[in-house]
C-alpha positions as CSV (number, residue, x, y, z in Angstrom):
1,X,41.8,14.6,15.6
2,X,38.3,16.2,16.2
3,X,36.9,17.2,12.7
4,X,33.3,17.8,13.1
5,X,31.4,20.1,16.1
6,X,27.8,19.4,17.1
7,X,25.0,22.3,17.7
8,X,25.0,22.3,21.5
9,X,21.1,21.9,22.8
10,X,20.5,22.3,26.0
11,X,19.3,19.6,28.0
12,X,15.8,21.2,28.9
13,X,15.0,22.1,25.1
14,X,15.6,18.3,25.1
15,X,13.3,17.4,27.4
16,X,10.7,20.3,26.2
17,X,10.1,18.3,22.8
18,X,9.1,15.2,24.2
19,X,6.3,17.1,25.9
20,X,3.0,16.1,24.0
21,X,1.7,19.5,22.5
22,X,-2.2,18.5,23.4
23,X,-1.3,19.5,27.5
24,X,-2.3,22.9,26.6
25,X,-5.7,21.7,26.3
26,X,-6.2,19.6,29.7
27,X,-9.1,21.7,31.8
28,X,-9.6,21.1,35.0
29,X,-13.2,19.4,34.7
30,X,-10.6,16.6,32.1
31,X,-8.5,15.8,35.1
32,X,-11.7,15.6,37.9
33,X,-13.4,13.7,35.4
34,X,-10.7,11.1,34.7
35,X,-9.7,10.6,38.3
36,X,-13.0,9.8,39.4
37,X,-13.3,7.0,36.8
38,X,-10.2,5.7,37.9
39,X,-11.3,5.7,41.7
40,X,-9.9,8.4,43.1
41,X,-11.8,10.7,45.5
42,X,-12.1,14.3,46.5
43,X,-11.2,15.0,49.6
44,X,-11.3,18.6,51.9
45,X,-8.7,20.8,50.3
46,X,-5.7,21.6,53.1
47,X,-4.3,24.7,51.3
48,X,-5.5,27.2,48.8
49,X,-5.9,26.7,45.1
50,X,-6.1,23.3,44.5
51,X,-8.6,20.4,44.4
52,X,-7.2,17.6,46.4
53,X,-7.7,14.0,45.6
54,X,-6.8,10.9,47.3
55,X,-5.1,7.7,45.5
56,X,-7.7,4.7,45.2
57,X,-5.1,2.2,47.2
58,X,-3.9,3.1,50.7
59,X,-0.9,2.2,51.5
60,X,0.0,0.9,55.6
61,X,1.2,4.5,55.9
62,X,-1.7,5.8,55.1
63,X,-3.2,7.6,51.8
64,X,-1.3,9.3,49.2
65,X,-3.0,12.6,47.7
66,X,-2.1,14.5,44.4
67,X,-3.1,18.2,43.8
68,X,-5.1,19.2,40.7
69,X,-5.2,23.3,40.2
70,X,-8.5,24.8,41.0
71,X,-8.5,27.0,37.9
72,X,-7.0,27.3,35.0
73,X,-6.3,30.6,34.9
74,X,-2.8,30.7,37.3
75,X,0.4,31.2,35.1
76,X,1.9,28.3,36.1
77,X,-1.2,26.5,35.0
78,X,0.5,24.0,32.6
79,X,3.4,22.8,34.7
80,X,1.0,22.0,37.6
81,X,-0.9,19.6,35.0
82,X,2.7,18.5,33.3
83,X,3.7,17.4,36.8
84,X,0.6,15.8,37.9
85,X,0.5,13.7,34.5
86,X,4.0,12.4,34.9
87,X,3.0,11.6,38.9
88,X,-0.3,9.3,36.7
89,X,1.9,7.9,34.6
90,X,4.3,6.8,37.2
91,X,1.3,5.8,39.6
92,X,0.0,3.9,36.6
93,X,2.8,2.3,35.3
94,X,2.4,3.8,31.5
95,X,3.8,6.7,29.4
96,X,2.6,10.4,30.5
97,X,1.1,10.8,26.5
98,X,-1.0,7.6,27.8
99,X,-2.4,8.9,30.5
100,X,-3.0,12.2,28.5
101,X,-5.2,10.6,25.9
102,X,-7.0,8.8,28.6
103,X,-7.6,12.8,30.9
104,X,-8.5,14.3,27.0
105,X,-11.2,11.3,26.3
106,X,-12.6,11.4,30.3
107,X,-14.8,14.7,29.1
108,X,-16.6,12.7,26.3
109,X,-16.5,9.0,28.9
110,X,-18.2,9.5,32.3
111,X,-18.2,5.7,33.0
112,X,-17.8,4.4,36.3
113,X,-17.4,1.2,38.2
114,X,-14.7,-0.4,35.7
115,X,-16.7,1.1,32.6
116,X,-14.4,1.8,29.6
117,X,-12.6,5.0,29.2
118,X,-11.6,5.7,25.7
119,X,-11.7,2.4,24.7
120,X,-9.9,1.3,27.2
121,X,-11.0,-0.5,30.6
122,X,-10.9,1.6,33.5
123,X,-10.1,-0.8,35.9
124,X,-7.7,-2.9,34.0
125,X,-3.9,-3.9,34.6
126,X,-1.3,-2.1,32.5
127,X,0.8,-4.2,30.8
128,X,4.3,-4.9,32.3
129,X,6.9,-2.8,29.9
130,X,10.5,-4.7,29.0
131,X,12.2,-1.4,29.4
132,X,11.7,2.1,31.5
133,X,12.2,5.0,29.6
134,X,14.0,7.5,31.6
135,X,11.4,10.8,31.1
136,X,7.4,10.2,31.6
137,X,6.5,12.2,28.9
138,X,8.5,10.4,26.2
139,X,6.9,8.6,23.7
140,X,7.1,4.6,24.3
141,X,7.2,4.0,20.1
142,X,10.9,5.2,20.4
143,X,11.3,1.8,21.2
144,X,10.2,0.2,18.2
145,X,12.9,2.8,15.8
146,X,15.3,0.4,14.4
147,X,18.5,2.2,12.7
148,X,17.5,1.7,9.4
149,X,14.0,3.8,10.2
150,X,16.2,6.3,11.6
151,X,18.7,6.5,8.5
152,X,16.0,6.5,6.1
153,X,14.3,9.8,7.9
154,X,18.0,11.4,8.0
155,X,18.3,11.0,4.5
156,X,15.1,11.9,3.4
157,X,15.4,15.2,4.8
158,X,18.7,16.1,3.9
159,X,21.2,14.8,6.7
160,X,24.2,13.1,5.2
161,X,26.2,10.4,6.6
162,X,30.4,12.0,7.3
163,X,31.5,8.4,8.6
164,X,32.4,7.6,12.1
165,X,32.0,9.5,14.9
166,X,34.8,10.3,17.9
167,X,32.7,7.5,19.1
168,X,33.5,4.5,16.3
169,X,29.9,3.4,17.6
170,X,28.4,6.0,16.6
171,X,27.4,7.7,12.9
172,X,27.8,11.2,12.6
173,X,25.1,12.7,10.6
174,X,25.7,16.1,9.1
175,X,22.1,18.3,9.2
176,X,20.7,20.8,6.1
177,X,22.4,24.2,6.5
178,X,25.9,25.2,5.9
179,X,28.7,26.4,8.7
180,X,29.1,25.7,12.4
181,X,25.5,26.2,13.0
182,X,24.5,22.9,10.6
183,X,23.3,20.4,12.9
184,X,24.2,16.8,14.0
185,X,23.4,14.1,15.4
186,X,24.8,11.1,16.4
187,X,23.1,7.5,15.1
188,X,24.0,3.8,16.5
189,X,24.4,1.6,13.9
190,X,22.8,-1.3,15.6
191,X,20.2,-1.8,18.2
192,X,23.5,-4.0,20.3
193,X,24.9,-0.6,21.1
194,X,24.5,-0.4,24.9
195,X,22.9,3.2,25.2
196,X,20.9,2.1,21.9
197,X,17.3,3.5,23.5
198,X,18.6,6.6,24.9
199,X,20.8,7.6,21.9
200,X,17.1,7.1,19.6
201,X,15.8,9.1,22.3
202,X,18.5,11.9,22.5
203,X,18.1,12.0,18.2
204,X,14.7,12.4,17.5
205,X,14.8,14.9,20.3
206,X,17.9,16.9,18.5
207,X,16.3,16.4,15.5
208,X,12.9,17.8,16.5
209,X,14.7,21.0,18.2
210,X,16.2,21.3,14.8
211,X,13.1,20.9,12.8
212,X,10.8,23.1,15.7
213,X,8.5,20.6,16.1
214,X,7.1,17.8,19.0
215,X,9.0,14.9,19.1
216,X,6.9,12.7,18.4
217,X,5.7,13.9,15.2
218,X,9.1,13.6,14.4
219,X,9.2,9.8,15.6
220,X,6.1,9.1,13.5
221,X,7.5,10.4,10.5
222,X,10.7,8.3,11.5
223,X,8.4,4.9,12.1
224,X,6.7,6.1,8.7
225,X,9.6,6.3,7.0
226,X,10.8,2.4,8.6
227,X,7.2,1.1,7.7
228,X,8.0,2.4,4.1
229,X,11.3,0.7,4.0
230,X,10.0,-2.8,5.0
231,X,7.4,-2.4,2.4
232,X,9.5,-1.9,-0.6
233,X,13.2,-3.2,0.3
234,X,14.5,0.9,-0.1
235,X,15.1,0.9,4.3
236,X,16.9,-2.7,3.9
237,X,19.3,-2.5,6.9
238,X,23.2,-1.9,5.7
239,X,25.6,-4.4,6.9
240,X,26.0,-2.6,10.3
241,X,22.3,-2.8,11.0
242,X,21.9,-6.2,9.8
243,X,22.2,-8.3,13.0
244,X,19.8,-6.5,15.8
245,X,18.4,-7.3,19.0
246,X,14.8,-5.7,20.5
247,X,16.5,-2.6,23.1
């Protein structure tokens, strides 16, 4: 029988907290500047109210273009930048909160020809990734959480473990607060769990709605609180988390 009843969370709020809050600063001279160091040129715009730029590599269909807005004054300002980010990051191969470090540094960087941008060369490979996280904008450190990191943040801000959930995969962990409205959220036990990534991914996110912040302040409190654990044997993994695998 069903005992326990999680908070539903919309998937959107979700997604919204794994959006990295420094967007809202991207100007459009960050984005032209970071573009041209990476190669990519203005071209003639073909429609009003953008800047258009053309991918370095042409393809044998011919060259791909992304739009950058022309101001930053429209009202739908910061989802034309959110989009075009995620379009870098999959163009790039990296993490959107990658490429938006990299657009943030470009104004202090004007280096050209290879020349390093933020510390990091322009016209370098990215390094191959063992897994592909579902949503550009996520954090890529989710994939370092171990269940023990996770279960020491929990406890440390006042979740408690109730046992199984419906799921006997799955922990159910009871949030501060009192009455249907307390939160939970559901923790694997062990990285071996098949949805393990997804699962860290859907927690910190639950527990950043929960909390009103980013998501990933909320996953580097929770690597903090795993770094603390390995330091002085208080995060030692329980039985359940003893055996794990890299997700």
């Amino acid at each position: 029988m069903m005992k326990y009843h999680r908070r539903y969370i919309d998937d959107r709020e979700q997604h919204r907290r794994w959006v990295d809050p420094r967007l809202w600063s991207v100007r459009v001279a960050d984005i032209q500047a970071y573009l041209t160091q990476k190669g990519w040129k203005s071209v003639d715009p073909d429609r009003p109210c953008v800047i258009v730029f053309q991918e370095p590599t042409v393809g044998e269909d011919g060259p791909l273009y992304q739009w950058v807005p022309d101001s930053e004054d429209y009202g739908d300002y910061s989802v034309r930048v959110w989009e075009l980010i995620a379009a870098l990051g999959a163009i790039e191969d990296r993490s959107a909160g990658e490429v938006l470090t990299d657009i943030l540094q470009a104004r202090n960087h004007q280096g050209t020809n290879g020349s390093e941008v933020g510390g990091v060369e322009a016209a370098s490979p990215q390094k191959e990734r063992p897994t592909k996280l579902r949503g550009p904008w996520i954090d890529p450190r989710v994939l370092q959480v171990r269940p023990a990191g996770a279960r020491a943040y929990l406890v440390q801000h006042g979740w408690h473990n109730a046992g199984p959930a419906e799921n006997p995969d799955l922990l159910l962990f009871d949030g501060p607060g009192d009455g249907q409205d307390a939160p939970a959220v559901l923790l694997p036990p062990h990285t071996k769990e098949g949805a393990y990534v997804q699962r860290m991914i859907d927690l910190i996110a639950e527990v950043a709605v929960f909390e009103g912040r980013y998501a990933g302040d909320v996953l580097t409190d929770v690597l903090a609180a795993q770094s603390a654990g390995a330091t002085n044997g208080a995060g030692q993994p329980h039985a359940a988390d003893a055996e794990t695998t890299a997700p």
